[in-house]
C-alpha positions as CSV (number, residue, x, y, z in Angstrom):
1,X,83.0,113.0,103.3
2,X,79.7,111.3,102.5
3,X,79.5,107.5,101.3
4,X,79.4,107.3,97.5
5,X,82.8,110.3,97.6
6,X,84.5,107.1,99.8
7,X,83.5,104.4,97.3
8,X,84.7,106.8,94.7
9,X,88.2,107.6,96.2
10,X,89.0,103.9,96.6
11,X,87.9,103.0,93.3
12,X,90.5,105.9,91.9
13,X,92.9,103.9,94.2
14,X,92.7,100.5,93.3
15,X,92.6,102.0,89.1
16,X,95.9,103.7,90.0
17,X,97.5,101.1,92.3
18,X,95.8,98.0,91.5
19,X,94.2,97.1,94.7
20,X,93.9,98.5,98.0
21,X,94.4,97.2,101.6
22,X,91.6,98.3,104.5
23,X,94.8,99.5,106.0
24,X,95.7,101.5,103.0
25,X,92.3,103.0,102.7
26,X,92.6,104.1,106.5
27,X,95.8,105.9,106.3
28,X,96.0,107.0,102.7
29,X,92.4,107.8,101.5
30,X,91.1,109.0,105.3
31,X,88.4,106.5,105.1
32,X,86.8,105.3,108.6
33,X,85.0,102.3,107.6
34,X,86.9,101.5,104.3
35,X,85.3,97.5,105.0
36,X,81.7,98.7,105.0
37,X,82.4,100.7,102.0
38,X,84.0,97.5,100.0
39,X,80.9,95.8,101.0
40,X,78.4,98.2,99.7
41,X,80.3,98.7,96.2
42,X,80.3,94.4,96.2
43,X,76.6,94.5,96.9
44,X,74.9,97.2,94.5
45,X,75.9,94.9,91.4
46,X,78.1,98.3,89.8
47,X,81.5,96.5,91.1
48,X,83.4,93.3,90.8
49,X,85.4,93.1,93.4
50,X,88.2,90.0,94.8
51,X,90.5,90.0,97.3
52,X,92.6,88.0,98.0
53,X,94.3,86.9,101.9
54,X,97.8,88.1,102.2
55,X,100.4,87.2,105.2
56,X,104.1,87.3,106.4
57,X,105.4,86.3,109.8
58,X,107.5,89.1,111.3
59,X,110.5,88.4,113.5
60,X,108.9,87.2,116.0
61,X,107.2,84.2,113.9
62,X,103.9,85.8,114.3
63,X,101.7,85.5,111.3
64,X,100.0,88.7,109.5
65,X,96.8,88.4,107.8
66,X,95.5,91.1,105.7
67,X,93.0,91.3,102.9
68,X,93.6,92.9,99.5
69,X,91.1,94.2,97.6
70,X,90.7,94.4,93.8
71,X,87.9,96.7,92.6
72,X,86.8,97.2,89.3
73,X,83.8,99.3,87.4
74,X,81.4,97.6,85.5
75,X,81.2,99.3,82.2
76,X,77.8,99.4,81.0
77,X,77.2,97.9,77.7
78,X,75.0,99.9,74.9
């Protein structure tokens, strides 16, 4: 799957879900570098894109960090 069908299947994601997870991108879209693919759509100037930092502590009291990603499409304006 080449780069821009990647970029393409998370934005899909995050318009159906909300937002997406570098996790979520890994197991559920098949994506092997879901982070490098964030960056590229954050860095052409065609997506806005947040996250913010997410975390729990398990059982154990040991914190989880994870990112979540909102991605949106710039519309272009005529």
């Amino acid at each position: 799957m080449d780069k821009a069908t990647q970029r393409m299947r998370i934005l899909a994601y995050c318009e159906k879900h909300g937002s997406i997870t570098i996790r979520e991108a890994f197991t559920k879209l098949d994506i092997n570098s879901p982070s490098k693919r964030i960056s590229e759509m954050r860095s052409c100037g065609k997506y806005i894109v947040n996250s913010v930092e997410e975390c729990r502590v398990d059982d154990d009291g040991k914190v989880k960090r994870w990112k979540r990603y909102f991605i949106k499409e710039i519309e272009n304006e005529q």
